[in-house]
N, C-alpha and C positions, 0 to 999 in steps of 0.2 A: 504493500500500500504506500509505506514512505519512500519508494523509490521511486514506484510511478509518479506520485506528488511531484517531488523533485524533478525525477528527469522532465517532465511537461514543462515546468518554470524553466530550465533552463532551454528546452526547445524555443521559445517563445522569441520572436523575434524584438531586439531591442535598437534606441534611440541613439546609444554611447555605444564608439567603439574604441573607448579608453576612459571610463569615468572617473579611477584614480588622478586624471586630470583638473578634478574640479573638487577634490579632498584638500582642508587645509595642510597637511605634510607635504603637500607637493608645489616646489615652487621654480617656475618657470627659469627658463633661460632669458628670455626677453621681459622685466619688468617695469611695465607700460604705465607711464607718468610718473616715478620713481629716479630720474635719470640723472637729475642735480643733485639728490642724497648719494649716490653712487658716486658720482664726483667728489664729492665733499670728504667722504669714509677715505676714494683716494689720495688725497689733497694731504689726512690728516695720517694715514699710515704706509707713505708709500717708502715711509726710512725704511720700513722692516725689510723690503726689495733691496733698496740701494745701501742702506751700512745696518745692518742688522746687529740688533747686541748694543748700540749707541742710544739708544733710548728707550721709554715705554711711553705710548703716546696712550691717551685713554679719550673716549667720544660715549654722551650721551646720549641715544636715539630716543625724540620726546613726539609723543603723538595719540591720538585715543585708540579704542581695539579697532581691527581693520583696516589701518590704512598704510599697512607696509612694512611695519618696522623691524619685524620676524622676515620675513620673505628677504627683503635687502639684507640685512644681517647677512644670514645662510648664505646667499648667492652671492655676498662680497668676499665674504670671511673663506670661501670655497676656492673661487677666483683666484682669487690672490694668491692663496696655497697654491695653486697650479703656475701662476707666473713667477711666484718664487720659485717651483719644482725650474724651470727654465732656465735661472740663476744657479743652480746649482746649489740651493736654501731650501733645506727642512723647515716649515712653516705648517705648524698644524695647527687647525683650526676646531674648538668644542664649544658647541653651544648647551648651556645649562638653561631649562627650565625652573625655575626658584618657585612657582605656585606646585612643583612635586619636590625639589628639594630646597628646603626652607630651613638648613642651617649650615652654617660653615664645613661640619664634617660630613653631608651629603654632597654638597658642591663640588669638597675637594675627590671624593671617593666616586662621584661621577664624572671629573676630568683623567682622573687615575684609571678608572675601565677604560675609558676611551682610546687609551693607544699604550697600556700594560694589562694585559688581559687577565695576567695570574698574579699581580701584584696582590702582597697580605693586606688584609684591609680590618682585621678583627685586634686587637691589643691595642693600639696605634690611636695617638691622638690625627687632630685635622694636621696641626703643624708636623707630625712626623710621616703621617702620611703622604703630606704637600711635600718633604724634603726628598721624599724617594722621586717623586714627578720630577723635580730640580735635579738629581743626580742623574736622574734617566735623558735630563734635555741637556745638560752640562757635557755629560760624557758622549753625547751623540750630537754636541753642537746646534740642537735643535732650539725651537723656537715656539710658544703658546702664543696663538690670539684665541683670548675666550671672550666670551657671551654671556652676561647675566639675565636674561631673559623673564619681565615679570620679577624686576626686583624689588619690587614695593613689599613682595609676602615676606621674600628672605628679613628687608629690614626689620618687618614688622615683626614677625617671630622673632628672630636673633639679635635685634637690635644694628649698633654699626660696626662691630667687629669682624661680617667676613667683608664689607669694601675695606675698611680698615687695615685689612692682613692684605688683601689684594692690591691696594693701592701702594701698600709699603712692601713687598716683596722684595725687590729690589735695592732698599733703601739704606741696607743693612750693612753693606759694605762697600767701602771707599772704593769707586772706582769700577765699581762690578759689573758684569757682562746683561744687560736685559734680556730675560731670557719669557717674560711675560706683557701683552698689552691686551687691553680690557675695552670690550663697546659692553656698555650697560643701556639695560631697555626697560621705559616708564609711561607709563600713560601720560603723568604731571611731575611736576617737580617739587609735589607735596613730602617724598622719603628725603630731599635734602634739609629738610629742617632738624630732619633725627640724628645727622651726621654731625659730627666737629668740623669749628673751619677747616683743619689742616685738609680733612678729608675732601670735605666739599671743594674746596678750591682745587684740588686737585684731580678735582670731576670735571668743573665748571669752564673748562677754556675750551675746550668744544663741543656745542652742543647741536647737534640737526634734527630741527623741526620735522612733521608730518603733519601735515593740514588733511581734513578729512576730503577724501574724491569728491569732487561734484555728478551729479549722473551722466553728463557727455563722458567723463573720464571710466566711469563706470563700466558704460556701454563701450568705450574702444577696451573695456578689460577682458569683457565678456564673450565680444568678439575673437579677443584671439584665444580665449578658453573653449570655446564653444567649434573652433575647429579643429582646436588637438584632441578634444572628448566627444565629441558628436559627428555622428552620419552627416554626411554631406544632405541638407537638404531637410533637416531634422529641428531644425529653428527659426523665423524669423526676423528681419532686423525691428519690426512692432516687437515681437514679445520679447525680444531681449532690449529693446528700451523700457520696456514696462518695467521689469527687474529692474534694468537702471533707475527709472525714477521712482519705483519703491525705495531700492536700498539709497537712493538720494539720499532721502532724510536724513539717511544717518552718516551717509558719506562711508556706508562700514563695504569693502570688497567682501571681507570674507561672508555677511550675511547675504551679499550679493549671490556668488556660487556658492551657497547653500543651501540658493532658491532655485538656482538652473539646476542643481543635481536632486533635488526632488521633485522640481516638477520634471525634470524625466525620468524618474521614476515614476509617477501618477500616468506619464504617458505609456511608459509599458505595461503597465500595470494595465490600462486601458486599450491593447494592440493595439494605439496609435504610432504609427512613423512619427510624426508630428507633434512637437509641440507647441500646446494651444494654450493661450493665454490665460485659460481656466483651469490649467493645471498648475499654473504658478500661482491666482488668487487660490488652489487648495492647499498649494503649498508653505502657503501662508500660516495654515492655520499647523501645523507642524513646526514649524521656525520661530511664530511668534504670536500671542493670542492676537485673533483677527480684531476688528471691532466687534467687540461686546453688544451683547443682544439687545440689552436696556439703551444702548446709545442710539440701534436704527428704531425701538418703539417712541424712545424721546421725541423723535423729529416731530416737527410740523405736519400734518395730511400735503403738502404740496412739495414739501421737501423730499416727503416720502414716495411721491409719486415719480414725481423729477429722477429717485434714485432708480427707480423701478425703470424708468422708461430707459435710463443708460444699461440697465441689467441684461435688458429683452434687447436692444440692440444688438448690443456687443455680444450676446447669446447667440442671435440669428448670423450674424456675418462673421461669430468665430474669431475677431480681428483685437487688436489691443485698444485703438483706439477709438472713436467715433467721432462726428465735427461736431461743433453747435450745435447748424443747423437739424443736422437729423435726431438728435436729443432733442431738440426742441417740439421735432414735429412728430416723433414719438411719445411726446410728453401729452401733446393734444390730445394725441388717440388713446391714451388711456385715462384721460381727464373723462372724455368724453363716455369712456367703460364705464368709468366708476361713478357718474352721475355729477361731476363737479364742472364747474365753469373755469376754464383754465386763463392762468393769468398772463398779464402781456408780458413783450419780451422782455422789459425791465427788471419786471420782478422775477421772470423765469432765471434771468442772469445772476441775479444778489441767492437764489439757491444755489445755484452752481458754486456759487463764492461761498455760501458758507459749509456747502457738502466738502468742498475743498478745504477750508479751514480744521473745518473738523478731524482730517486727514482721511476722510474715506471716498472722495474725488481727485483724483488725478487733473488737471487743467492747464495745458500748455499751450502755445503757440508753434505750429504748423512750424514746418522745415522744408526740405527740398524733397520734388514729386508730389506737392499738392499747389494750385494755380493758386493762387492771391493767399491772401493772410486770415486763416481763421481758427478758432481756437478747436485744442481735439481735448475729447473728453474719453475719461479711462478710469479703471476702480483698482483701489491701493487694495487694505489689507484685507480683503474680506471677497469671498467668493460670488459667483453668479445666483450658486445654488444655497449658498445662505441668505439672500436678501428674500430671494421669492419665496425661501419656505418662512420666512420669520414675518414678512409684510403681506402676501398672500394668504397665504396658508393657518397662521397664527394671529397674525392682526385682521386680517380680511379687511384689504384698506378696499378690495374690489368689490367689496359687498358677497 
């Protein structure tokens, strides 16, 4: 019985033909709007290339969740080790996660796996443990760049003792070989108040910003996600703006591809080749609570209709978006259902505005492939098939 199960799911024709593509562990060769913190990261360690051992440069990556500062990390700290291999420079690169090891002797004992496999790890304080890493780089001339990754938890459990020990590594002897440099990564710059000056200032001289994506940036992300993980012919450029101007809000990539990899999953899950823009409003409600049920009975009766009338569009034509006009004249015809006398376009416009406000209207301005300028309408967190069953079906706004 559970083989037939199985083997049937996996018969089943699918949307991805690489979806580890759109997993946050995987991060591209090409990262798209990221290009000046790339520069900068080179700017501030490219001594470790050219005289290695002569200093330990250190860079804070400051930014909120999603918008890069893991991804660039990995793919610099990677890089580099490969252009040092070229130099003829052992440069090895570990990045730490500090929301799983959240104290100085997990840190150290996870850069120690990282490239001494049998290294003793049980008796051993953090510092004797770390001196074996130092003999093992000393005697092989090598060289650490690490990653504190999510160091706001380490602070916060441990206080400032492991930047403390990291920042002074080196410090110890007159004239000594650098055998370590450090990028640390924070949402805010709230963990330097927990630090001592010494510490902090010797955080503080390089720090690279991360502004959150806007959706155009989004949407050139998605694009080129959506061709290393998707069937040719498996998305379109509407419903990958859609994503885009959901995950806008938040400017976050990774909730971005977290909505292209489940809604196509909803699309397989439904034998669609295709994915349909109502598989990303489902997908919604997996990634993040849609709008709430009490917010669409709140509305006004014409707000509510108004919502209805973009529901049933974008239902019939499948698309992400719809204009104005045909919400509008959508709107009539179900005014006209439900016994109401539908209002002029004035006021049909200030619902749009505040269904938009609300954040459960999409509302933009037209781009290239549609003739003159007018506004398209689209629905953010919440599905097709939750509005009709909650304003139909449970409100009967249709009588």
């Amino acid at each position: 019985m559970a083989y037939g199960i199985i083997e049937h799911e996996l018969a089943k024709p699918s949307v991805f033909k690489d979806e580890s593509r759109l997993l946050p562990d995987y991060v591209p060769l090409n990262l798209v709007h990221r290009e000046q913190q790339l520069r900068s990261l080179a700017r501030i360690f490219r001594v470790l290339v050219e005289s290695p051992g002569t200093s330990s440069p250190k860079a804070i990556l400051l930014g909120p969740v999603g918008v890069g500062k893991t991804a660039v990390s990995k793919r610099f700290g990677s890089t580099l080790s490969e252009l040092a291999k070229r130099r003829g420079i052992t440069l090895r690169y570990v990045h730490v996660n500090c929301h799983k090891d959240r104290s100085l002797f997990l840190v150290v004992k996870r850069i120690a796996q990282s490239f001494i496999p049998n290294i003793p790890e049980r008796g051993y304080s953090a510092q004797e443990l770390f001196d074996f890493v130092l003999r093992y780089l000393e005697d092989r001339s090598e060289y650490l760049l690490l990653t504190l990754d999510e160091v706001d938890f380490l602070i916060n459990v441990s206080g400032e003792d492991p930047l403390y020990f990291f920042t002074r590594v080196a410090d110890e002897s007159l004239n000594a070989v650098h055998r370590l440099s450090l990028m640390v990564i924070s949402r805010d710059l709230n963990f330097l108040s927990k630090l001592s000056e010494s510490t902090r200032s010797s955080l503080l001289h390089n720090l690279i910003k991360f502004e959150k994506y806007t959706a155009q940036q989004l949407f050139n992300i998605l694009s080129e996600r959506a061709r290393e993980a998707l069937r040719s012919g498996a998305i379109d450029d509407d419903t990958l703006m859609l994503i885009a101007d959901i995950a806008g809000r938040r400017g976050d990539a990774r909730y971005a591809l977290e909505l292209l990899w489940r809604a196509g999953k909803y699309a397989d899950a439904e034998f669609s080749a295709v994915i349909h823009p109502e598989h990303v409003r489902k997908a919604l409600s997996e990634v993040v609570p849609g709008v709430p049920r009490e917010v669409l009975t709140s509305l006004p009766l014409h707000e509510q209709l108004t919502l209805l009338a973009v529901a049933r569009i974008l239902k019939r034509s499948k698309a992400a978006y719809s204009t104005m006009g045909e919400v509008e004249r959508e709107y009539r015809a179900i005014c006209e259902q439900a016994g109401e006398e539908p209002r002029k376009h004035t006021k049909f416009w200030e619902y749009i505005q505040n269904l938009k406000n609300a954040g459960i209207l999409i509302a933009r301005l037209s781009g290239q492939g549609i003739r003159g300028k007018t506004t398209l309408i689209g629905l953010g967190e919440i599905s097709i098939e939750a509005i009709e069953r909650v304003l139909v079906k449970e409100e009967k706004i249709l009588g």
